[in-house]
Phi, psi and omega in degrees: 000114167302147168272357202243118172193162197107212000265167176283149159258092178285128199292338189283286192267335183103216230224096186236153186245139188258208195188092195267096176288003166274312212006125187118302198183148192275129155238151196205144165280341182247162162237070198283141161314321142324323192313129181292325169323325230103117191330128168301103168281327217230098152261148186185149184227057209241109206271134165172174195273067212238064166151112173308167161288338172300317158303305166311308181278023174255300190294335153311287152343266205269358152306323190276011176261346193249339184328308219061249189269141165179150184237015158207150207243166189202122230236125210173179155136233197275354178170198209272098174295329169296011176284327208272126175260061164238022177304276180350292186292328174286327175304294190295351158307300170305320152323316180303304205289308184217105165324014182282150155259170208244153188218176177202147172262115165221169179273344173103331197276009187236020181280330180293356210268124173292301201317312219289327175292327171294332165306303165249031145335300205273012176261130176282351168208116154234162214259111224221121186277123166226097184245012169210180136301342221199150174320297188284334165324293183286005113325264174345313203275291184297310199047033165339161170283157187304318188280006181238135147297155196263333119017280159311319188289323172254359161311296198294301171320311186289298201304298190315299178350287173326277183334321203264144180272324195316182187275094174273091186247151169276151179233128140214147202261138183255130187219186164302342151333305182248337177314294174336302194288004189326291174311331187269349183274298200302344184263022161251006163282299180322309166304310169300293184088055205283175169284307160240155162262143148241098169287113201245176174206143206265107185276309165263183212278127169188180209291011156271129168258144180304144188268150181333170155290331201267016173236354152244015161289268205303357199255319168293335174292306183315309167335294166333303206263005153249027193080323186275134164317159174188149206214152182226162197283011161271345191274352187301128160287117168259143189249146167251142173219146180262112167280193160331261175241104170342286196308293200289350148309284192317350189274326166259358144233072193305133177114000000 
């Protein structure tokens, strides 16, 4: 199985090749209600190493001679990439190889970890999981491992914020859960201070159904009326793209 795949067309990044630091079976600190993946068996917040690095630079290697066009390189996949802590070698592997720039998708719970923030110092975007205001929300929404707090969570968020030079934008995914809180989440985005927001909604398939356009037209406008940029997953110019190999797409994105 490649750790390499796509690329994807992503309505966020553009023609992006993901870079799975799971590969193999999903491990995640979280269980979101959303997930296209599936119920979390291995939740953890157990830092290690599940795709060698070597293994990354062979499937790059030979996946970007075949890609064709893509514009971004993107850290994703089977669970939470800051779990794999060889992230730091992978990036600078990848660096060797190709001038594209890198991006990470993450859930947010490993941001307070000085190691992890200093990692991603050396990522040019990073994509921030936010879905909730408030503790019991973020229980509901998330299903965290026992050991992260929501607390924890916007400490780390905030303290990386300050720091980081890079492109910061919040993803938050919106179902009938959360729509109510649109305000108290946009006036913590604010506080945070993202480049952007991106207001989603889980468009592929899994057990939440996704809310209208005209009910996440209304969740951007609260966004909006506050200042902060924002973009929502109806408004996305769609792109095509041909991967590689289907099947190891369809394994992270079903659907």
């Amino acid at each position: 199985m490649r750790a390499i795949y796509g690329p994807v067309p992503s309505w966020r990044l553009g023609r992006s090749l993901g870079v799975d630091l799971i590969s193999g079976k999903k491990v995640c600190s979280f269980d979101c209600i959303y997930c296209q993946l599936g119920k979390t068996r291995e939740k953890s917040v157990k830092r290690g190493v599940f795709v060698q690095t070597d293994k990354i630079r062979t499937d790059l290697s030979d996946l970007l001679d075949t890609a064709g066009s893509v514009d971004i390189i993107t850290f994703s996949g089977m669970g939470e990439p800051t779990l794999a802590s060889n992230l730091q070698d992978v990036i600078e592997v990848i660096r060797k190889i190709t001038d594209l720039p890198l991006a990470i998708l993450t859930n947010s719970s490993f941001l307070h970890l000085k190691e992890v923030q200093s990692t991603l110092e050396g990522i040019d975007k990073v994509v921030a999981k936010l879905d909730a205001s408030e503790e019991e929300l973020f229980q509901r929404m998330n299903r965290p491992h026992a050991s992260i707090s929501f607390e924890k969570l916007i400490k780390g968020m905030k303290e990386f914020r300050r720091g980081y030079e890079g492109d910061f934008e919040l993803q938050m995914m919106f179902t009938d859960e959360n729509r109510g809180y649109a305000e108290a989440m946009a006036s913590l985005a604010a506080e945070i201070k993202p480049e952007r927001v991106e207001v989603n909604t889980p468009l592929r398939p899994c057990p939440v159904k996704p809310l209208g356009r005209e009910e996440i037209k209304e969740i951007k406008e609260i966004f909006e009326r506050k200042g902060i940029d924002t973009i929502s997953v109806y408004e996305s110019e769609k792109i095509e793209v041909e991967p590689v190999n289907h099947e190891e797409m369809r394994r992270r994105r079903p659907g």
